[in-house]
C-alpha positions as a Markdown table, in Angstrom:
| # | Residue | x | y | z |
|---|---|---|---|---|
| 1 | Unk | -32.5 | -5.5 | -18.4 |
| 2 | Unk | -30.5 | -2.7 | -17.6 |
| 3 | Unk | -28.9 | -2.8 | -13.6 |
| 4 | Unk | -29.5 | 0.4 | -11.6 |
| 5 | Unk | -25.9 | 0.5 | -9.9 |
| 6 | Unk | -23.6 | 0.1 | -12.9 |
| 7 | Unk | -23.7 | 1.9 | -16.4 |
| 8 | Unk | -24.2 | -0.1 | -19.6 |
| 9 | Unk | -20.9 | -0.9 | -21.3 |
| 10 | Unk | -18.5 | -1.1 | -18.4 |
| 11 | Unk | -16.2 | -3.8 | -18.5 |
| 12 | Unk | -16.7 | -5.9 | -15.4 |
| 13 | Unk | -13.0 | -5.9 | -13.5 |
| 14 | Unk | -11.3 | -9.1 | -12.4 |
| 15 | Unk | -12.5 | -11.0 | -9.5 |
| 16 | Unk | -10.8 | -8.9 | -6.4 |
| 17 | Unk | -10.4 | -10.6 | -3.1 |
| 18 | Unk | -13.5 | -9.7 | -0.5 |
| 19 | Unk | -13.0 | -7.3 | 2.0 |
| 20 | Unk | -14.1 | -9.1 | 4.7 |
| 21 | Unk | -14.3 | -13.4 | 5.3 |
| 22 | Unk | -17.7 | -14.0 | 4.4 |
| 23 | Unk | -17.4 | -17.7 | 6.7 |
| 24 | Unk | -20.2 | -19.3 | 8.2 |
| 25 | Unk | -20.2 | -18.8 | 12.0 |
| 26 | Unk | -18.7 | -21.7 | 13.8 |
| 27 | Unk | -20.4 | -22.4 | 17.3 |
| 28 | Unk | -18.8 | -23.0 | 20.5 |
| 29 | Unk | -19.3 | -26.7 | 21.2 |
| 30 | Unk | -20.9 | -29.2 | 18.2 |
| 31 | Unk | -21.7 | -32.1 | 19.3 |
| 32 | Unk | -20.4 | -35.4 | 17.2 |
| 33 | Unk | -22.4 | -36.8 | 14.5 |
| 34 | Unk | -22.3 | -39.0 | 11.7 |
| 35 | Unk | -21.8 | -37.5 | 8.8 |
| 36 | Unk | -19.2 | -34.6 | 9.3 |
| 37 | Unk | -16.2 | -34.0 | 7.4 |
| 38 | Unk | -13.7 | -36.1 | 9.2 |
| 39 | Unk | -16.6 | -38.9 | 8.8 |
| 40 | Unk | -16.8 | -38.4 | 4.6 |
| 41 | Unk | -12.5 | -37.9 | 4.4 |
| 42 | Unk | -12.3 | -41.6 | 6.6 |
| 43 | Unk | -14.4 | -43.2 | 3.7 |
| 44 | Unk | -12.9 | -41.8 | 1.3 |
| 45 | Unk | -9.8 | -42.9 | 2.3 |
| 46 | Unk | -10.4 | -46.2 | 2.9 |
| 47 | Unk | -12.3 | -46.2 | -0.8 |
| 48 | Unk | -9.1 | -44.8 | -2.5 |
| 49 | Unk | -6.7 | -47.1 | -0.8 |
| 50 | Unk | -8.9 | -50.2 | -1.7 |
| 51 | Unk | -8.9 | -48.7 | -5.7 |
| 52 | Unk | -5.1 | -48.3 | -5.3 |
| 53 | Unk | -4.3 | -52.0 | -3.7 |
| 54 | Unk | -6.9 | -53.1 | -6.3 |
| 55 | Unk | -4.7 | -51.6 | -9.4 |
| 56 | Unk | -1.3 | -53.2 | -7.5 |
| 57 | Unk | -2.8 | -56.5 | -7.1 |
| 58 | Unk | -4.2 | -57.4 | -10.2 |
| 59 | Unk | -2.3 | -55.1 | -12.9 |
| 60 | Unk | -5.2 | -54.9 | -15.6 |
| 61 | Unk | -3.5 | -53.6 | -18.2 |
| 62 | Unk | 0.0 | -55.6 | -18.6 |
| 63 | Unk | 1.5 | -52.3 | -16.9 |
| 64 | Unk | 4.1 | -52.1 | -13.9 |
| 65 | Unk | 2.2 | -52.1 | -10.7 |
| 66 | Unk | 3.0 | -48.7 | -9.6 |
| 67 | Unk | 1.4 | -47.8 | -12.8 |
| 68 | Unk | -1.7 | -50.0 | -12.4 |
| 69 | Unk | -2.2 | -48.6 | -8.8 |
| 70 | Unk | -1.6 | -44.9 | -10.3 |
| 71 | Unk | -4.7 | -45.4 | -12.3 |
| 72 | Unk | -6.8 | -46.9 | -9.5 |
| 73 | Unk | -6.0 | -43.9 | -7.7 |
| 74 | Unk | -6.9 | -41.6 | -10.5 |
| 75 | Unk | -10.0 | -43.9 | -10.7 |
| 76 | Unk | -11.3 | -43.4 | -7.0 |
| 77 | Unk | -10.6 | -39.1 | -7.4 |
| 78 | Unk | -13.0 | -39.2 | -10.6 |
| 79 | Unk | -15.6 | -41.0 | -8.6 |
| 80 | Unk | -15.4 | -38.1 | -5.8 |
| 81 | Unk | -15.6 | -35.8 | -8.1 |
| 82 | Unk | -18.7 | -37.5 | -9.9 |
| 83 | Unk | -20.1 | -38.0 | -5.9 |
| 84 | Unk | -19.2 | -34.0 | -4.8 |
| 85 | Unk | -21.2 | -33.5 | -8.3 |
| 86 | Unk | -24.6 | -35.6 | -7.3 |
| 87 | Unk | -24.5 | -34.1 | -3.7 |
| 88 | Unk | -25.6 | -30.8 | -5.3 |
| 89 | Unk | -28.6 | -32.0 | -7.9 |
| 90 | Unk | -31.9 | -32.7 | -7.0 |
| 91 | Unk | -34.2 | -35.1 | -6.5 |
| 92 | Unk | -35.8 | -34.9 | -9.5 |
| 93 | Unk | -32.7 | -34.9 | -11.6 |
| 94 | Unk | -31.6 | -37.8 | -9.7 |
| 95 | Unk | -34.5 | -39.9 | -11.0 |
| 96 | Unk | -34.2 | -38.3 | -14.5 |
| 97 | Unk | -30.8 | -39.2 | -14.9 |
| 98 | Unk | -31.0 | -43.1 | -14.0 |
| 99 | Unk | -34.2 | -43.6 | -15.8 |
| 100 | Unk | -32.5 | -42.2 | -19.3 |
| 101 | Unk | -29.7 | -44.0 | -18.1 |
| 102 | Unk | -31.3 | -47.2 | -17.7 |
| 103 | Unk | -33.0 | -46.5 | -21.2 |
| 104 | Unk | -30.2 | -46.0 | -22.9 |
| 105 | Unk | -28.2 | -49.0 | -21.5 |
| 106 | Unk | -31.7 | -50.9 | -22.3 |
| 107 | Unk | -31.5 | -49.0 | -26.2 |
| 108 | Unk | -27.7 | -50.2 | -26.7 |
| 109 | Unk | -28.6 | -53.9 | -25.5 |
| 110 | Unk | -31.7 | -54.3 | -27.9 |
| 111 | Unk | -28.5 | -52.4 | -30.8 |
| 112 | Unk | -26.0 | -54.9 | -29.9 |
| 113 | Unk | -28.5 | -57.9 | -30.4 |
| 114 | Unk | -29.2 | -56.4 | -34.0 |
| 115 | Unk | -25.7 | -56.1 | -34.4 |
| 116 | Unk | -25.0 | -59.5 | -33.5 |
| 117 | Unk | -27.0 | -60.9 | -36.5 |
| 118 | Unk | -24.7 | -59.4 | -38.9 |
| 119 | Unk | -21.5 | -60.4 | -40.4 |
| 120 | Unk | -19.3 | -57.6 | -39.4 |
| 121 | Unk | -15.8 | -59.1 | -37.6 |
| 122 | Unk | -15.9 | -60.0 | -33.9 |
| 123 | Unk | -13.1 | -57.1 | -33.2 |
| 124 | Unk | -15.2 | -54.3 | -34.9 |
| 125 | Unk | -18.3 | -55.7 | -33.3 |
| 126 | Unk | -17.3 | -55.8 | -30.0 |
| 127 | Unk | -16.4 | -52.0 | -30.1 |
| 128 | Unk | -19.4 | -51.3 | -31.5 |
| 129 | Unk | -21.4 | -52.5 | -28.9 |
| 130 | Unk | -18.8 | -51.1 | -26.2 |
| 131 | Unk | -18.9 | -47.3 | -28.1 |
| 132 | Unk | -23.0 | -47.8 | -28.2 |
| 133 | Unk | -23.5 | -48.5 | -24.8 |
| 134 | Unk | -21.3 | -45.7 | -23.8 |
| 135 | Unk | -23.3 | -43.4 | -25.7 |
| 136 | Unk | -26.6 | -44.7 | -25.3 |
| 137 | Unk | -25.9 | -44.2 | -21.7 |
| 138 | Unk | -24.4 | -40.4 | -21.8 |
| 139 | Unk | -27.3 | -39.8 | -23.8 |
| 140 | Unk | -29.8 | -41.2 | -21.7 |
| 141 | Unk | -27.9 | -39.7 | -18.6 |
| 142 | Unk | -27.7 | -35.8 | -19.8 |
| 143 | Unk | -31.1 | -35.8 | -21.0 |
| 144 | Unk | -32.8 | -37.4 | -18.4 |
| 145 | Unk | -30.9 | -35.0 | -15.8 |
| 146 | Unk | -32.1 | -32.1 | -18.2 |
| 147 | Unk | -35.5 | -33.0 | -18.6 |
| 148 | Unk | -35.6 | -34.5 | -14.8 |
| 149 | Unk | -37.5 | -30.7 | -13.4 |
| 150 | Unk | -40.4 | -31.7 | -15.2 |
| 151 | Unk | -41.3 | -34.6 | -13.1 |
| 152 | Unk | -44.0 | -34.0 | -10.4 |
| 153 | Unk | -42.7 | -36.0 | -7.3 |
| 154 | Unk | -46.1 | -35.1 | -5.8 |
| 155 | Unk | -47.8 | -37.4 | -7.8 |
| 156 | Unk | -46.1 | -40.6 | -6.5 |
| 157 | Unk | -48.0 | -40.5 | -3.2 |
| 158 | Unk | -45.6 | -38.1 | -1.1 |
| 159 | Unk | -43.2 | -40.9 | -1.6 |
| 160 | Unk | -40.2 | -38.2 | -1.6 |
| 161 | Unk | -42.6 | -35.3 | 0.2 |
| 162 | Unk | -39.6 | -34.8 | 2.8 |
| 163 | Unk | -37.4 | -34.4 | 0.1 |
| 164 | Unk | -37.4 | -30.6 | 0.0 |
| 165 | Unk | -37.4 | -30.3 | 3.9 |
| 166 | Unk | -34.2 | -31.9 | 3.9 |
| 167 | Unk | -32.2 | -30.5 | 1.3 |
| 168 | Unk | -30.4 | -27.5 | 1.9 |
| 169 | Unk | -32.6 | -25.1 | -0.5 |
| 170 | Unk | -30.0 | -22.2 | -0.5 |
| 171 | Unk | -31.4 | -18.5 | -0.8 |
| 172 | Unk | -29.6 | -16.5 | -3.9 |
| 173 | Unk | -29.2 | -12.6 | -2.7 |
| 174 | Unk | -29.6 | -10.4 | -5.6 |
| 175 | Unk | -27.3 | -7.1 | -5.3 |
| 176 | Unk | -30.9 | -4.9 | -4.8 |
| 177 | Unk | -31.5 | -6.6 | -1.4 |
| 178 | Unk | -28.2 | -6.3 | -0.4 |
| 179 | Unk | -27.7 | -2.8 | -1.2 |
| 180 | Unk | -31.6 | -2.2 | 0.4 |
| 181 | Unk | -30.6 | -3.3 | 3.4 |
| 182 | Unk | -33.8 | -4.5 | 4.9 |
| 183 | Unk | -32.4 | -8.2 | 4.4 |
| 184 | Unk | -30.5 | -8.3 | 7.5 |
| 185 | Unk | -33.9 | -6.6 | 9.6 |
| 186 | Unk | -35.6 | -9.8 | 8.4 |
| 187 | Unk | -32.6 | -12.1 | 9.1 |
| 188 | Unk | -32.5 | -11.1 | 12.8 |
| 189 | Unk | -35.9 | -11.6 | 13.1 |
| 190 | Unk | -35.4 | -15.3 | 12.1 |
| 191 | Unk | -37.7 | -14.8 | 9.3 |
| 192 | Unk | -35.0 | -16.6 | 7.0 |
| 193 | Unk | -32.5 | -19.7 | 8.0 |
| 194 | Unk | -30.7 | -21.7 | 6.6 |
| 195 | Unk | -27.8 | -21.2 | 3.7 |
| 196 | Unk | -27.6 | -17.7 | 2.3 |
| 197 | Unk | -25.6 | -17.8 | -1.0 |
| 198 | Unk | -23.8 | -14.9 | -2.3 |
| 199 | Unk | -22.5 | -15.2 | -6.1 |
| 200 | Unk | -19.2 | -14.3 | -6.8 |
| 201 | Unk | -20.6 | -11.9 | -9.3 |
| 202 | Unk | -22.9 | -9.7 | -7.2 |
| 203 | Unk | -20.2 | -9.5 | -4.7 |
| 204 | Unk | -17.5 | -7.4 | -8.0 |
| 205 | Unk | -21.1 | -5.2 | -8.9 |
| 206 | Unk | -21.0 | -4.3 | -5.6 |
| 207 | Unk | -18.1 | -3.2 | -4.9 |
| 208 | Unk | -17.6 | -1.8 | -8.5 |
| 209 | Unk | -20.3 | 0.1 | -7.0 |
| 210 | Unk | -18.6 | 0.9 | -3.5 |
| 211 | Unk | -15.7 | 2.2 | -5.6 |
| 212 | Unk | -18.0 | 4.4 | -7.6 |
| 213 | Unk | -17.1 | 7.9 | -8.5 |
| 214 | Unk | -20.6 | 9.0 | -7.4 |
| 215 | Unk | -21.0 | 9.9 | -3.7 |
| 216 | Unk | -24.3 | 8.3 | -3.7 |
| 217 | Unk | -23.7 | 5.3 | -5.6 |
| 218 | Unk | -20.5 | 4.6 | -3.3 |
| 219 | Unk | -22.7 | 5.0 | 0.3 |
| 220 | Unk | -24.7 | 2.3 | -1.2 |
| 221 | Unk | -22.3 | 0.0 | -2.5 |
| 222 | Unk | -20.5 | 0.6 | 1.2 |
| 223 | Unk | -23.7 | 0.2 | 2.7 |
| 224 | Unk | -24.2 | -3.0 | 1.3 |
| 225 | Unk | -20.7 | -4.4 | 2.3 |
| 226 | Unk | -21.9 | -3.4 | 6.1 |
| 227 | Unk | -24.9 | -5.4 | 5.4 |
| 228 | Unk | -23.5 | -8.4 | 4.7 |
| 229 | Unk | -20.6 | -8.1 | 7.3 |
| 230 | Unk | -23.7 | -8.0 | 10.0 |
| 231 | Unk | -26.0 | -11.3 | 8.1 |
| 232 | Unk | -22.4 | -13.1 | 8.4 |
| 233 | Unk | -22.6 | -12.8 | 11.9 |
| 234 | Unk | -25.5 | -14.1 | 12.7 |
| 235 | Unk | -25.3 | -17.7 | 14.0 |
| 236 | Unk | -28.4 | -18.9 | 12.5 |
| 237 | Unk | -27.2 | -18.4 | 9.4 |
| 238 | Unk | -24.5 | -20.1 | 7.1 |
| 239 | Unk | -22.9 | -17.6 | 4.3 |
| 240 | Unk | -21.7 | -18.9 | 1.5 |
| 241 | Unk | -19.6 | -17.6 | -1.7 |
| 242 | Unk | -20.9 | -19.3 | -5.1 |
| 243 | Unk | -17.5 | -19.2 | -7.0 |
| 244 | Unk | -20.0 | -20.2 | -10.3 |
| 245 | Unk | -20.2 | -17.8 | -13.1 |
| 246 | Unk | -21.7 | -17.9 | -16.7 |
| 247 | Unk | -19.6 | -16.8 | -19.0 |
| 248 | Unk | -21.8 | -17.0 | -22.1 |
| 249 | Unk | -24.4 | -14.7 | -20.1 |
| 250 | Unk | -23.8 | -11.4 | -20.1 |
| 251 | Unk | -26.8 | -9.9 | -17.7 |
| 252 | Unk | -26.5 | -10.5 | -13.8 |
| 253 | Unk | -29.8 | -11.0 | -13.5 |
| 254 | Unk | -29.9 | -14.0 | -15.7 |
| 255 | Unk | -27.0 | -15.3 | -13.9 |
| 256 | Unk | -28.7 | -15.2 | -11.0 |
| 257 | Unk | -31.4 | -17.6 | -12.7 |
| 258 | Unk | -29.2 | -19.8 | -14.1 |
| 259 | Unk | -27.6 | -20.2 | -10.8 |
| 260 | Unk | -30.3 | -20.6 | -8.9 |
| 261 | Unk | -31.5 | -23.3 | -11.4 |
| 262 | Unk | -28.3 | -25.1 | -10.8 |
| 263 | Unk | -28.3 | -25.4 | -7.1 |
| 264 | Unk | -32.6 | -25.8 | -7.3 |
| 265 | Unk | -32.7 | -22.4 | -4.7 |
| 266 | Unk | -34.4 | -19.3 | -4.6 |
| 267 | Unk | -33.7 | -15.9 | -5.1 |
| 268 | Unk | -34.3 | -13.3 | -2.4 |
| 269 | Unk | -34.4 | -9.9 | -4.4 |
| 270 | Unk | -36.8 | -6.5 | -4.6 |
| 271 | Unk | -36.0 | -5.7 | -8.3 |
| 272 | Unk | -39.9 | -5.6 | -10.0 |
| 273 | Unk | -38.5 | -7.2 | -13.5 |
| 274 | Unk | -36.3 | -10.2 | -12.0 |
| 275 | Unk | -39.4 | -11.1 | -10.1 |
| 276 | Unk | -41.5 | -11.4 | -13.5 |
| 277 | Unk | -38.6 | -12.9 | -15.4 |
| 278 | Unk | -37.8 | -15.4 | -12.6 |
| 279 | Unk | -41.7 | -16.5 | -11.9 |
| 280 | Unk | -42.0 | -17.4 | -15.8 |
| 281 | Unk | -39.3 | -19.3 | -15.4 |
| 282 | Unk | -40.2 | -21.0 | -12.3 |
| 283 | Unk | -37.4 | -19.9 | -10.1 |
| 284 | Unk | -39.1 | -19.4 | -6.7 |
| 285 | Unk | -38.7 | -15.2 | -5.6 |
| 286 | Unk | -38.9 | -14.0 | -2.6 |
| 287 | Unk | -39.5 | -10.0 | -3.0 |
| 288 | Unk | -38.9 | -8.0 | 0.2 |
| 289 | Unk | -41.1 | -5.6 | -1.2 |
| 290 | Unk | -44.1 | -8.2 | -1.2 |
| 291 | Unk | -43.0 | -8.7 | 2.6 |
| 292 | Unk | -43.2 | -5.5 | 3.4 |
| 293 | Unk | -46.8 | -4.7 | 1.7 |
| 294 | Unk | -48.0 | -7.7 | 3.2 |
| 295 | Unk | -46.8 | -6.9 | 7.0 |
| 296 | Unk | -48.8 | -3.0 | 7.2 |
| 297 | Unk | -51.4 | -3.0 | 8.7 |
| 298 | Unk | -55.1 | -3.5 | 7.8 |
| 299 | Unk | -57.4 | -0.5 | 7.5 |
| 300 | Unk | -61.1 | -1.0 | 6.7 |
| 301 | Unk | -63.8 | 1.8 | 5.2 |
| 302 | Unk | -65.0 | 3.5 | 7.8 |
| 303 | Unk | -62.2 | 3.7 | 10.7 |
| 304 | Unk | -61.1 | 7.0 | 12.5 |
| 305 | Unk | -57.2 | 7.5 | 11.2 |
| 306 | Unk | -55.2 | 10.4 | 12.7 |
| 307 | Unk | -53.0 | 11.5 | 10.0 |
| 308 | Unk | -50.9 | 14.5 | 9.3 |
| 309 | Unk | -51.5 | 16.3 | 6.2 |
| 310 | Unk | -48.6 | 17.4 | 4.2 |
| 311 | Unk | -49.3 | 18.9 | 1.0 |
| 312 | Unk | -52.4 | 19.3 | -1.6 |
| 313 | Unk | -53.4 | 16.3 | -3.8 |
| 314 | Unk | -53.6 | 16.7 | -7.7 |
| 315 | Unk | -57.8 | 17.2 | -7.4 |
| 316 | Unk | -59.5 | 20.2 | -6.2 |
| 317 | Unk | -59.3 | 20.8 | -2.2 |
| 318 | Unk | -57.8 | 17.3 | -1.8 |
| 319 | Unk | -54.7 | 16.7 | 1.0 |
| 320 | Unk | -52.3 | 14.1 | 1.3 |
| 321 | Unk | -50.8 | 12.3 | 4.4 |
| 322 | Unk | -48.6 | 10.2 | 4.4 |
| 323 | Unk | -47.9 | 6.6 | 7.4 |
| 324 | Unk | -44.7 | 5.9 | 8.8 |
| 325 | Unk | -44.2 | 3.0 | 6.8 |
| 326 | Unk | -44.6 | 5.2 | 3.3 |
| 327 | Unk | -48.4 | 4.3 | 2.7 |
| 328 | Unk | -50.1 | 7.6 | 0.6 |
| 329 | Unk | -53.2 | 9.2 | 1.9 |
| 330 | Unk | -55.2 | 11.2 | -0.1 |
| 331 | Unk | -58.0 | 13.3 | 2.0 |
| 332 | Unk | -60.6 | 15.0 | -0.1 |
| 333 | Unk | -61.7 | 18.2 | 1.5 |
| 334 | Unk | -58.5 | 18.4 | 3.3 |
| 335 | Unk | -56.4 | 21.4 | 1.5 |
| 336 | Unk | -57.2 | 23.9 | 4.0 |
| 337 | Unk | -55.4 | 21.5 | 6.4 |
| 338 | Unk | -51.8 | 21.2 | 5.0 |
| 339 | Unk | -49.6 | 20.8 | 8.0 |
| 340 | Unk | -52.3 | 20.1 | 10.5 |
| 341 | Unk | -52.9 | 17.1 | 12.1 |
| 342 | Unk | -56.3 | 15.3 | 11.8 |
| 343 | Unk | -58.8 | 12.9 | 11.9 |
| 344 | Unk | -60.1 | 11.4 | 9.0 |
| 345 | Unk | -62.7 | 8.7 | 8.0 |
| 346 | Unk | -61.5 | 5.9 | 5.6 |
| 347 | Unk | -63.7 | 5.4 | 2.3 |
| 348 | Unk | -61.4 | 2.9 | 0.7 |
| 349 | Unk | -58.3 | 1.4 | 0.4 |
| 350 | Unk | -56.6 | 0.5 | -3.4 |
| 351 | Unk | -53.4 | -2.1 | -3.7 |
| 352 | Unk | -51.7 | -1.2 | -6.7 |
| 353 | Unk | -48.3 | -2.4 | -7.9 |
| 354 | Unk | -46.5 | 0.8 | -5.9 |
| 355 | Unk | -47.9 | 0.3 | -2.4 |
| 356 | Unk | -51.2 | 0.3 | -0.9 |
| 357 | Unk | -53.1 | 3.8 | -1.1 |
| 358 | Unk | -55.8 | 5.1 | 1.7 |
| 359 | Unk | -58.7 | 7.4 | 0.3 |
| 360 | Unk | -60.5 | 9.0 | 3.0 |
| 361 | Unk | -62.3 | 12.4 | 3.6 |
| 362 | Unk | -62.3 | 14.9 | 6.4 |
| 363 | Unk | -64.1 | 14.4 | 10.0 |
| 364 | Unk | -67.3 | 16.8 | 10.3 |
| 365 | Unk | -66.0 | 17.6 | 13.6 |
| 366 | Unk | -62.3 | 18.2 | 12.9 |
| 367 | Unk | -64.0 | 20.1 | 9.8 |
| 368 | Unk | -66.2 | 22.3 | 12.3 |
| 369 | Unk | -63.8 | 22.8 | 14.7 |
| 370 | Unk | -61.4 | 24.3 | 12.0 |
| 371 | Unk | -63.8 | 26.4 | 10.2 |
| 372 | Unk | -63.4 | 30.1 | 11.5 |
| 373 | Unk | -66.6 | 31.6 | 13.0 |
| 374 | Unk | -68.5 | 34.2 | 11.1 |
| 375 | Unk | -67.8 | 38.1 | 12.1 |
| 376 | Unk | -70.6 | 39.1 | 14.5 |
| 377 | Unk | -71.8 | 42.8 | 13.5 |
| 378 | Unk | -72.5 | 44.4 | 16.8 |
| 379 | Unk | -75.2 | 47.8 | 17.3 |
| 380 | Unk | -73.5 | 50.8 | 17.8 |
| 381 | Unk | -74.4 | 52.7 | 20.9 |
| 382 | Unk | -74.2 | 56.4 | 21.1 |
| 383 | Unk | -71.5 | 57.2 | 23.7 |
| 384 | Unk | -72.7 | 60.1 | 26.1 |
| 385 | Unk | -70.2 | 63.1 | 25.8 |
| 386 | Unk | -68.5 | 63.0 | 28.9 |
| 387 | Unk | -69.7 | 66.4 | 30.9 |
| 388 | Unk | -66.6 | 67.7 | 32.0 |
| 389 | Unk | -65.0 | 67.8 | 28.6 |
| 390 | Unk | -68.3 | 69.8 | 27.2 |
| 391 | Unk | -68.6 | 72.3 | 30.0 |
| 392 | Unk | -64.8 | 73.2 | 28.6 |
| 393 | Unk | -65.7 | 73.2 | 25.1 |
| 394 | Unk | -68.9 | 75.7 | 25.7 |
| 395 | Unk | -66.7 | 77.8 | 27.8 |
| 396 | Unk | -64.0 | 78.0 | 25.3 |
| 397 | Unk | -66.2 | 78.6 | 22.6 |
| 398 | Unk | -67.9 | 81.6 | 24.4 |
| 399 | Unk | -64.7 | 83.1 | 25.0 |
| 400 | Unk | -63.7 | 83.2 | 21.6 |
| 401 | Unk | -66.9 | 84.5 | 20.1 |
| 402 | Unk | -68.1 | 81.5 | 18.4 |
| 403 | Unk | -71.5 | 80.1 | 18.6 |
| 404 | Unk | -72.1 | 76.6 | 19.1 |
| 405 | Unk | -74.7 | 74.6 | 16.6 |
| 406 | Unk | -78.6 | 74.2 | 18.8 |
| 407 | Unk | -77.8 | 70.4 | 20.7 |
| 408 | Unk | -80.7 | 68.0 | 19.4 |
| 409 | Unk | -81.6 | 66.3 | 23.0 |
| 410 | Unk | -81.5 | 68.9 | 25.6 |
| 411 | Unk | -78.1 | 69.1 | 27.7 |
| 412 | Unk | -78.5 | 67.8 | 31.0 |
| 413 | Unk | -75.7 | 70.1 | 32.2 |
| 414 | Unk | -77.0 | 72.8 | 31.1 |
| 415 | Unk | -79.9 | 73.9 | 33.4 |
| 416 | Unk | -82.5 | 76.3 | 31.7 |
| 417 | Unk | -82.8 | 79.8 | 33.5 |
């Protein structure tokens, strides 16, 4: 699927150093507990020096014993590694990986004993049995780790239920929430906690995008650095930088699964096609979008909505309105009302993969009181000629000769001789 914020084809440049520290917060004052750093680097230590005096002592393998206790020290930084390793799978591929790994240690035992019965030399059989266990054992390991997300923990009873409670479940940010910026709204309203992991990845899209050549593209990619600079100071939250990357995937967003997968967390995105892709692949989403749908508030047929209409609808003498959280509502009867504001009556309300849209129709009242009243044709009343303007007129009209048409009613100025 094609990203919104970067054009198909670029090359991707080299990871750049982040603008800002994206560090968790540190509080004041934490109080001691068992199991901080300093705790995990004391036994460690005292595990590395025991493998290094181990390798002096008894010299294995006929070598000097600065040699021997080099090995025993390469031996206890494997086995930190292979710890650092286990801290970050789950539970279930915990229990996947030593159940193969007890079959396969079971498989080479039941091998060797066949093996045994034959008349192959002792040398040659002892390494078979050495190179079968081995590999009946990385075998049963890798698979058993691969195949360990299709165990259902819930059916042993809630044996591990606080299992998920207690791990640190991290929340993956996809570049579309970041760039949205309604992330850190729901951050400050403590609506999410815990570890917020940004991928190296998303963090070079966006600021590919921040150092766009389009104006628009490079507010939002900007916009997005301000967003995380504020989630990374709130001190509920720990920020973290996932240095993991894919190389043989090519799309972001399936990065984003396969990381998510590795670190058993979920992604926190608004992008309508990671959502789907994710969900089939039983990634756990959480859409902002969804959030926001399912936070506006209720309306019911029937209520009394004040609305303000804004233009004409695409049916005859419709109106539409629109809330202040983006909801569409379509008024029939409404067109005569475009930048009015009314009451309406619900009829009904439709969720639809967009948004939620409000049908309603016109108030009778508001209807009423808009409709212009009807021209009232008034009687004409004859005026009466005002007598001093017609005693003029009849005296002018003498005086020039003219005679004056015979008066229907009978002048009352005029008195008869």
């Amino acid at each position: 699927m094609t990203r919104p914020y970067i054009k198909a084809g670029n090359p991707v440049p080299p990871p750049a150093s982040t603008p800002f520290p994206l560090r968790p917060a540190t509080p004041a004052y934490a109080p001691p507990q068992f199991g901080s750093w300093w705790d995990h680097f004391l036994v460690r230590m005292i595990f590395a020096v025991a493998c290094v005096a181990a390798g002096y002592h008894f010299h294995p393998f006929d070598l000097s014993k600065w040699v021997d206790a080099g090995i025993g020290l390469a031996f206890s930084i494997s086995v930190f590694l292979f710890e650092i390793r286990l801290q970050r799978a789950s539970m279930r591929r915990l229990i996947g990986a030593a159940v193969g790994s007890i079959l396969g240690i079971l498989g080479a035992y039941l091998m060797g004993l066949v093996l045994a019965r034959t008349s192959i030399p002792e040398g040659s059989r002892s390494f078979l049995d050495v190179a079968l266990l081995l590999v009946m054992t990385y075998i049963g390991l890798v698979i058993g780790a691969s195949k360990g997300d299709m165990l259902n923990l819930q059916a042993l009873g809630g044996l591990f239920g606080s299992e998920r409670s207690t791990r640190r479940m991290p929340k993956v940010l996809d570049t579309s929430v970041i760039i949205d910026g309604r992330i850190a709204d729901i951050c400050e309203a403590h609506f999410l906690d815990g570890v917020l992991m940004i991928p190296q990845f998303v963090l070079r899209e966006l600021q590919l995008v921040a150092d766009s050549a389009d104006s628009m593209k490079r507010q939002r990619g900007r916009r997005g650095l301000e967003v995380l600079q504020r989630i990374q100071k709130m001190a509920h939250l720990e920020v973290e930088i996932a240095d993991d990357d894919f190389a043989n995937v090519a799309d972001v967003d399936m990065k984003l699964i396969e990381l998510a997968k590795r670190y058993d967390g979920k992604i926190v995105t608004n992008d309508y096609n990671l959502n789907k892709v994710a969900s089939l692949q039983g990634i756990e989403i959480l859409n902002v979008n969804q959030l926001a749908n399912a936070l506006k508030p209720v309306v019911l047929p029937g209520e009394i909505m004040r609305v303000f209409i804004l233009r004409e609808g695409k049916e005859y003498n419709q109106g539409v309105a629109y809330l202040d959280d983006g909801t569409m509502v379509v008024v029939d009867g409404a067109r005569r009302m475009i930048n009015k504001t009314i009451d309406i009556t619900v009829t009904s309300v439709h969720q639809t993969t967009a948004g939620k849209m409000i049908f309603g129709r016109l108030d009778e009242r508001e209807a009423q009181n808009a409709r212009p009243a009807p021209p009232q044709i008034m009687p004409e009343i004859p005026q009466p000629r005002p007598v001093e303007q017609h005693a003029v007129r009849h005296s002018e009209a003498i005086a020039a000769g003219e005679r004056l048409p015979r008066p229907i009613a009978p002048d009352a100025s005029h008195d008869p001789e």
